[in-house]
DRENMAR-23432 format. One record per residue (C-alpha): residue number from 1; residue in three letters; y, z negated, x negated. Coordinates in pm, 1 decimal, always signed. Layout:
N
(r NUM, ALA, (Y, Z, X)),
...
***
This chain:
226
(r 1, UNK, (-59.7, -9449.2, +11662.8)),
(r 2, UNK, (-32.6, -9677.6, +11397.5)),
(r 3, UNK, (-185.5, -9638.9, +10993.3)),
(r 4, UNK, (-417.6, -9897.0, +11086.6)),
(r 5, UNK, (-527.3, -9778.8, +11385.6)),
(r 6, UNK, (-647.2, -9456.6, +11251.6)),
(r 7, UNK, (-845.3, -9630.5, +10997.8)),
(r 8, UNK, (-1043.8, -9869.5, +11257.5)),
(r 9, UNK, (-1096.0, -9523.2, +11455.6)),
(r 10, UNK, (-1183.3, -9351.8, +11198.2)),
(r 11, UNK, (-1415.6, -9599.7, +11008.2)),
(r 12, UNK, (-1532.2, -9655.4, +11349.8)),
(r 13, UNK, (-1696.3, -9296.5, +11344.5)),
(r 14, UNK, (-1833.9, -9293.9, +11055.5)),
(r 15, UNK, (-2028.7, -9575.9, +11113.4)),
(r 16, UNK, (-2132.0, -9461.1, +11467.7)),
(r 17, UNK, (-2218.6, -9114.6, +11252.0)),
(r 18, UNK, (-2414.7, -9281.2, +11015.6)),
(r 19, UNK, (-2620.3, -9532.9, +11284.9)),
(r 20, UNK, (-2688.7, -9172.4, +11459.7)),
(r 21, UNK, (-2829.7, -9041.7, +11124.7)),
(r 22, UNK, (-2999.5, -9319.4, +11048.4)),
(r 23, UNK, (-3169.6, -9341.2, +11406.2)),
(r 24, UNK, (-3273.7, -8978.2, +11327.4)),
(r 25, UNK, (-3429.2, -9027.5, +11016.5)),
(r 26, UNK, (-3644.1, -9351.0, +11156.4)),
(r 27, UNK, (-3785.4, -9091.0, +11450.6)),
(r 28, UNK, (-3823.1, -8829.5, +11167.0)),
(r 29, UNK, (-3980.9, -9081.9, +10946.7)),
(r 30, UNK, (-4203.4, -9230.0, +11247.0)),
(r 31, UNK, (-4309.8, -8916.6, +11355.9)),
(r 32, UNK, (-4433.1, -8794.3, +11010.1)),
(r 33, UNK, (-4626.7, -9107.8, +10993.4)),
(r 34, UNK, (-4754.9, -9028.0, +11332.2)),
(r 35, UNK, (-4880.5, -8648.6, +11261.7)),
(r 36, UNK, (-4989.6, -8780.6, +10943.7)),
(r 37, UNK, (-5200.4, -9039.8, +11108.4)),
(r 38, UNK, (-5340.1, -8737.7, +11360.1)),
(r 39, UNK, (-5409.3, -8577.4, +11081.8)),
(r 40, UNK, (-5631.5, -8805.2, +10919.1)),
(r 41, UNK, (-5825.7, -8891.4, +11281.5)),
(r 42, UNK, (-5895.0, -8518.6, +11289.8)),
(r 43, UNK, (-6015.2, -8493.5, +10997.8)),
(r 44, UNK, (-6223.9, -8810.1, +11022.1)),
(r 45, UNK, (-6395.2, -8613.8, +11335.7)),
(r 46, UNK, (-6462.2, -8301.8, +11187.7)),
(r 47, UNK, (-6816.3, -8246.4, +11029.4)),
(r 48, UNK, (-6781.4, -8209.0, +10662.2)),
(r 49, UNK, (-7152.5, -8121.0, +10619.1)),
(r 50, UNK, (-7154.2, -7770.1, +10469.1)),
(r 51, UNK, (-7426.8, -7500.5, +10611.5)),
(r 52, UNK, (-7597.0, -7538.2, +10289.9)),
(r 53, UNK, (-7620.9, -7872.1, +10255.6)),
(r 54, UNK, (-7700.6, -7872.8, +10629.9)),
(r 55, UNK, (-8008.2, -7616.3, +10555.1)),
(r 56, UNK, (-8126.2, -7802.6, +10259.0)),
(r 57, UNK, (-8197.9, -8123.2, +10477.4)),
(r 58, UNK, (-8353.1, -7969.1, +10784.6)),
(r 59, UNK, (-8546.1, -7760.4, +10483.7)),
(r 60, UNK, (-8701.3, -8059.3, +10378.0)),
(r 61, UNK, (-8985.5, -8167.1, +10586.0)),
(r 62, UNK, (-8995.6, -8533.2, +10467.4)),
(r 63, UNK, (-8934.1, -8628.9, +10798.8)),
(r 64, UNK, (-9039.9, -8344.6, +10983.5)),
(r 65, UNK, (-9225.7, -8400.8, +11336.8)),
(r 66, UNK, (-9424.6, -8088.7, +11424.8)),
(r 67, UNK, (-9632.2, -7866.9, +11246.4)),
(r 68, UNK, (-9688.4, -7485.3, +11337.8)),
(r 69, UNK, (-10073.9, -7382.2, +11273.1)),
(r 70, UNK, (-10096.3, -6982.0, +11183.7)),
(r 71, UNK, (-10447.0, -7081.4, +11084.7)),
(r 72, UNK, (-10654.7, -7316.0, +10931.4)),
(r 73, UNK, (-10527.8, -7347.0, +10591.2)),
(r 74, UNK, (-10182.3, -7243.0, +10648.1)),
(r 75, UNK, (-9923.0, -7500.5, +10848.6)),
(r 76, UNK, (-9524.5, -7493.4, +10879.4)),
(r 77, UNK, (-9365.2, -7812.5, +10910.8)),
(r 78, UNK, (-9092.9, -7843.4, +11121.5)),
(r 79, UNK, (-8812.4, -8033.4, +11345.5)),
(r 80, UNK, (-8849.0, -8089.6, +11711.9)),
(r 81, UNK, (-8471.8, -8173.3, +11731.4)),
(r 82, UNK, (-8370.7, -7818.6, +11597.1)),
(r 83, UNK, (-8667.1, -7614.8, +11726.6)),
(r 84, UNK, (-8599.8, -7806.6, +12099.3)),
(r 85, UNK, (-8215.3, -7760.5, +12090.4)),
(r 86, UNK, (-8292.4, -7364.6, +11991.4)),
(r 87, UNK, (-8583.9, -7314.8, +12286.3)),
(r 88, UNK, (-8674.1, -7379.7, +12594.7)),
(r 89, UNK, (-9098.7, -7350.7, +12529.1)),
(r 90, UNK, (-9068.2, -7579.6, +12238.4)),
(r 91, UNK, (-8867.1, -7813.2, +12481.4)),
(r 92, UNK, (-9114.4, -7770.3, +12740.9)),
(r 93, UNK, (-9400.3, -7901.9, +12474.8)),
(r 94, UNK, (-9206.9, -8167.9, +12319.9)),
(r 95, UNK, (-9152.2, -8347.9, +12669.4)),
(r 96, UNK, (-9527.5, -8334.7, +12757.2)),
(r 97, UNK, (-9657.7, -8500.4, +12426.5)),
(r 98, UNK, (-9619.7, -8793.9, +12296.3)),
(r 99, UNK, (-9818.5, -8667.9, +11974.1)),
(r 100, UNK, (-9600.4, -8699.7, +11638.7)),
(r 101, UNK, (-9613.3, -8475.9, +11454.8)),
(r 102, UNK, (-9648.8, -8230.7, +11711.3)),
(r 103, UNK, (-9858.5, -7947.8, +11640.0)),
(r 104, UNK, (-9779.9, -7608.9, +11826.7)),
(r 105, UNK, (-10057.1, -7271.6, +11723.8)),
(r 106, UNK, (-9856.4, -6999.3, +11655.6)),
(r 107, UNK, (-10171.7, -6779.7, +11497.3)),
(r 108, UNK, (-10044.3, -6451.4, +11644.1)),
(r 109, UNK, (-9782.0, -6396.3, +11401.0)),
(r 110, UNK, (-9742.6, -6411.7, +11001.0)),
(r 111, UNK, (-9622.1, -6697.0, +10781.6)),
(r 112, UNK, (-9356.2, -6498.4, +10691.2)),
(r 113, UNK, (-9197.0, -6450.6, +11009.4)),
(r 114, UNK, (-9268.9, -6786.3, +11104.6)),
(r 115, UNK, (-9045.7, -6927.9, +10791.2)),
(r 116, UNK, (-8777.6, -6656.7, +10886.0)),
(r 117, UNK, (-8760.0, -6761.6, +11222.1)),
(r 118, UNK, (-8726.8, -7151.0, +11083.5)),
(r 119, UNK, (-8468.8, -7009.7, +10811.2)),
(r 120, UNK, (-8283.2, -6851.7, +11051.2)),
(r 121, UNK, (-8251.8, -7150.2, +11326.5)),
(r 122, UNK, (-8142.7, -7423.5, +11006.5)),
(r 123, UNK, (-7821.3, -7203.3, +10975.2)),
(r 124, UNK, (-7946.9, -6894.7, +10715.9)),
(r 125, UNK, (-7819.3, -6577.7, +10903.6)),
(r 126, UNK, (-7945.0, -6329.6, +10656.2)),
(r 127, UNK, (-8314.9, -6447.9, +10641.1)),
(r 128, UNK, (-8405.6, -6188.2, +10962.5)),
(r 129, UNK, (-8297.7, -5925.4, +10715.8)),
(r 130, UNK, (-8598.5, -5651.6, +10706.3)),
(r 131, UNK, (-8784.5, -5862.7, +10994.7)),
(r 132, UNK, (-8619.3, -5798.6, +11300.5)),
(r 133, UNK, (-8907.2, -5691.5, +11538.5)),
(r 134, UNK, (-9179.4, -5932.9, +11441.4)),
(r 135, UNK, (-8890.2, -6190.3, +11456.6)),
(r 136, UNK, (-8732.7, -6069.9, +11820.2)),
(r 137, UNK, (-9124.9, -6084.3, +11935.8)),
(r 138, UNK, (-9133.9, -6431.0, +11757.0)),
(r 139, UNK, (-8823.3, -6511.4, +11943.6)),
(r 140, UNK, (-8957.3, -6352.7, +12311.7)),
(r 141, UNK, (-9254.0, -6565.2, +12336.2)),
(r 142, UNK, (-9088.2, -6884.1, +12249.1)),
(r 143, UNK, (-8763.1, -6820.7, +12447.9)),
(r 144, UNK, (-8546.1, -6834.8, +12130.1)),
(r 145, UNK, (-8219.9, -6683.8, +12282.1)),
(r 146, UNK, (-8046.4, -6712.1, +11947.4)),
(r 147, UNK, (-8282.6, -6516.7, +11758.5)),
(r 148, UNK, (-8341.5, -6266.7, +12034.2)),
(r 149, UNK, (-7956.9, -6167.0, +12031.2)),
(r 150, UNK, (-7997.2, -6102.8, +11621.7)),
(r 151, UNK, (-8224.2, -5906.7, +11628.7)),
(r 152, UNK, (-8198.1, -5702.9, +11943.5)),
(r 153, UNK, (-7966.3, -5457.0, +11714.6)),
(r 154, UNK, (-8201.1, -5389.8, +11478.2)),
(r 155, UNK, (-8460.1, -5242.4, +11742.9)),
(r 156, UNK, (-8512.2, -4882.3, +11736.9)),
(r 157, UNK, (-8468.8, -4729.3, +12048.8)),
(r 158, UNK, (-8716.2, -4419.6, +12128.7)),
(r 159, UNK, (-8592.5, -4080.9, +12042.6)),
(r 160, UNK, (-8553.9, -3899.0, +12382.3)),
(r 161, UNK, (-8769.1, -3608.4, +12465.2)),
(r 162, UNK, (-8704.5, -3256.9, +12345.8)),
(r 163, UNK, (-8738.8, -2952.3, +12639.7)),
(r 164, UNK, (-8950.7, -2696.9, +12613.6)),
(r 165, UNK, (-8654.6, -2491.2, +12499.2)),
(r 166, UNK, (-8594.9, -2663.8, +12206.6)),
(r 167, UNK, (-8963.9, -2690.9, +12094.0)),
(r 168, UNK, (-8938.7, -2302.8, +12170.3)),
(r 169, UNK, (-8616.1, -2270.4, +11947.5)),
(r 170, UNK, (-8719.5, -2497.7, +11682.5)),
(r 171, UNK, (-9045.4, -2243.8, +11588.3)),
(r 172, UNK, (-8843.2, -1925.3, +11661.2)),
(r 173, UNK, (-8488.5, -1920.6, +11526.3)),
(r 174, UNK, (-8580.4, -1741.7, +11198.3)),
(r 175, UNK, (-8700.7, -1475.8, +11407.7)),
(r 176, UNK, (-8403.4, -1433.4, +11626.9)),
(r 177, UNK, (-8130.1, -1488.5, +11333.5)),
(r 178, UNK, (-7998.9, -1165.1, +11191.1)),
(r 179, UNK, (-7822.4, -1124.2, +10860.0)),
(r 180, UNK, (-7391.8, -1215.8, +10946.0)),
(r 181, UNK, (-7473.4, -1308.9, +11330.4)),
(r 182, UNK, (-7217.0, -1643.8, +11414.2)),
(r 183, UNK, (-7407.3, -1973.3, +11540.9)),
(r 184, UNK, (-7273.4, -1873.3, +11842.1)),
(r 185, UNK, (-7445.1, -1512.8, +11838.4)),
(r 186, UNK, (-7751.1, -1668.6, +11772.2)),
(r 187, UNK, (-7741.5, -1894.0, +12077.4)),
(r 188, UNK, (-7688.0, -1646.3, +12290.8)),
(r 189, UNK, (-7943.5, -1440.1, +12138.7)),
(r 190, UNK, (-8181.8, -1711.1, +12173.0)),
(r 191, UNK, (-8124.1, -1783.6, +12508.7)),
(r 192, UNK, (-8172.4, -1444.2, +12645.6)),
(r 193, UNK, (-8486.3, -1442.3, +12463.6)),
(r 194, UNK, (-8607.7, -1747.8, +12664.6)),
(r 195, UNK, (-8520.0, -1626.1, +12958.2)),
(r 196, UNK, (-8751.5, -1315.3, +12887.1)),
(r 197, UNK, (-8994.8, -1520.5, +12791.8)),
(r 198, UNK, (-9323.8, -1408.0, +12968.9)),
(r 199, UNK, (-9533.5, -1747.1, +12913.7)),
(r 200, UNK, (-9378.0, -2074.4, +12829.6)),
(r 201, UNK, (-9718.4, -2275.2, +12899.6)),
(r 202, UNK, (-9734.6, -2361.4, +12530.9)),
(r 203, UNK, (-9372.6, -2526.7, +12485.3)),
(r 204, UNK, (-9380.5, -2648.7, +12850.3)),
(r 205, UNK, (-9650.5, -2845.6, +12726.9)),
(r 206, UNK, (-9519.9, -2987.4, +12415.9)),
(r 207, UNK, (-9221.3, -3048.7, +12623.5)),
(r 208, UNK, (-9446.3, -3259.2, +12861.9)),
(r 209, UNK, (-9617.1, -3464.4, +12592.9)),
(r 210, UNK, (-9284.0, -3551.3, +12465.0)),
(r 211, UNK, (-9180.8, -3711.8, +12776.6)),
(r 212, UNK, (-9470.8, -3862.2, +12813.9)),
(r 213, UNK, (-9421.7, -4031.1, +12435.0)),
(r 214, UNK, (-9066.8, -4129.7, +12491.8)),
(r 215, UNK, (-9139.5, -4298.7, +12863.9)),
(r 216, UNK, (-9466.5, -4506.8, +12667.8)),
(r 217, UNK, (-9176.1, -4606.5, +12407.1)),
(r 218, UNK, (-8929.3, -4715.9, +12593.1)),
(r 219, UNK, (-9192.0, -4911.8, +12850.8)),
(r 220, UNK, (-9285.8, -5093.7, +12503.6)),
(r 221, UNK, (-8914.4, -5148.0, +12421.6)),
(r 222, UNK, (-8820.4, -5264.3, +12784.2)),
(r 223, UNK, (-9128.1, -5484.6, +12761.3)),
(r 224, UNK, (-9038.5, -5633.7, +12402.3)),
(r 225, UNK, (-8678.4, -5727.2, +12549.6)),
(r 226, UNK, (-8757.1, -5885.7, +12910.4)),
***
């Protein structure tokens, strides 16, 4: 092959290397602009309203359009968009009155939970801190599932009921414990003791209240959560 025809090749290549490079760098290019551009859409659709700024608004009851009455000098303003959107019985009122403001009676529980409740719903988590059984009864009546779930944690579930035994072992184990004897000595001490044990009426009984106490406790607990 000729000089000359190794320099068309060759020129020839370059310039079909550099219209490949160049083609790559416009699909680079395009496509930056393109995730650039998706970029800016999403964050165009994303809320930018922080949760304080969010709770200062619905805080102020400017244009607030229903009251809660605890009695009659004490009222809560409120918003049926956020209480209607967080409950089904506040739904159920709003779409049967055409009163504005609405006013709902909520006179069976205090201020304070009433504001908690309200604090908690307009985005502050921490404001059922301290409150969380007036606040999950709060929630119960009004169908609040939101609330319910935050505080249902917090309730204190009923210590079981003690046997007879225990009650028995609770009042006697000075008695039975010897100078040196093992935890395990005493246990077995104790419980051949009990076995001897002539009458048990008195602890039997104990025993029974106890059961009695922790069924009434849990009834209330079960009740409280259904």
């Amino acid at each position: 092959m000729s000089e000359n025809s190794e320099n068309v090749v060759m020129e020839s290549d370059v310039g079909d290397n550099h219209s490949s490079e160049s083609s790559r760098d416009d699909e680079e290019n395009e496509s930056d602009i393109t995730s650039d551009s998706d970029d800016e859409n999403e964050s165009e659709n994303e809320p930018n309203v922080s949760k304080r700024e969010l709770f200062e608004m619905l805080s102020n009851d400017r244009f607030a359009d229903v009251i809660l009455v605890i009695s009659d000098t004490v009222e809560i303003k409120s918003h049926r968009c956020i209480l209607g959107y967080s409950s089904k019985k506040f739904a159920d009122i709003f779409e049967n009155t055409k009163e504005i403001p609405v006013r709902i009676s909520v006179e069976s529980f205090e201020a304070e939970t009433v504001e908690a409740a309200l604090e908690f719903l307009y985005g502050k988590s921490n404001a059922i801190k301290g409150k969380e059984k007036d606040l999950f009864k709060f929630a119960k009546q009004f169908e609040i599932l939101k609330l319910k779930k935050a505080c249902l944690p917090f309730l204190d579930a009923p210590k079981r009921a003690l046997s007879a035994y225990f009650f028995w072992i609770s009042a006697n184990v000075e008695l039975i414990k010897k100078p040196g004897m093992s935890g395990a000595e005493i246990a077995k001490a104790a419980g051949a003791t009990w076995r001897n044990l002539s009458d048990k009426t008195k602890w039997e009984k104990a025993a029974e209240d106890d059961r009695r106490r922790y069924e009434e406790e849990m009834k209330i607990l079960l009740n409280m959560i259904r």
